[in-house]
C-alpha positions, 0 to 999 in steps of 0.5 A: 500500500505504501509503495502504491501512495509513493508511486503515485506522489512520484508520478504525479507529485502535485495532485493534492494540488487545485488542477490548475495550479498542478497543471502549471507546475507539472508544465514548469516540471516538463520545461526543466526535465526537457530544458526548454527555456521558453516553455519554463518562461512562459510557466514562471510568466503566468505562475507569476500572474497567478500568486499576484492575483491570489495576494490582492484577492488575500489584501482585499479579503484582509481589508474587509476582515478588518472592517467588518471587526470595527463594525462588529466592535462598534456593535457591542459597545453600543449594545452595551451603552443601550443595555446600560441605558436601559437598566438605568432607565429601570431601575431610576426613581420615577419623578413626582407628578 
């Protein structure tokens, strides 16, 4: 069994890989078992392109993380405040009519 999971990670050593991303690297993987300089340009070229999309789609995620936890924030102070409020409300004397 364990010879059959080492066979497979040899031939196919990015399969726990998203397709694309394996198919990328596999094309690197060839380009340099074949020397072909244009073809491991190309590879790198659009590999580049990739982990620049993935880090501005990461930044703006992070961007909105950071939002959305200064409005959740905001959120439970001002419940607190209101509660607050509230209680006092409550529990203050009623003033004589």
């Amino acid at each position: 069994m364990a010879n059959i999971v080492k066979s497979i990670e040899s031939d196919m050593p990015f399969i726990s890989l998203s397709p694309k991303y394996g198919n990328q690297l596999d094309m690197l993987k060839l380009a340099y078992d074949s020397n072909d300089i244009s073809l491991g340009s190309n590879g790198l070229k659009q590999l580049a392109k990739d982990i620049k999309f993935l880090e501005s789609t990461i930044e703006s995620q992070e961007r909105k993380n950071r939002v959305s936890t200064w409005v959740s924030v905001i959120g439970v102070i001002l419940t607190i405040v209101f509660g607050a409020v509230s209680i006092f409300q409550v529990y203050s004397p009623l003033p004589n009519l």
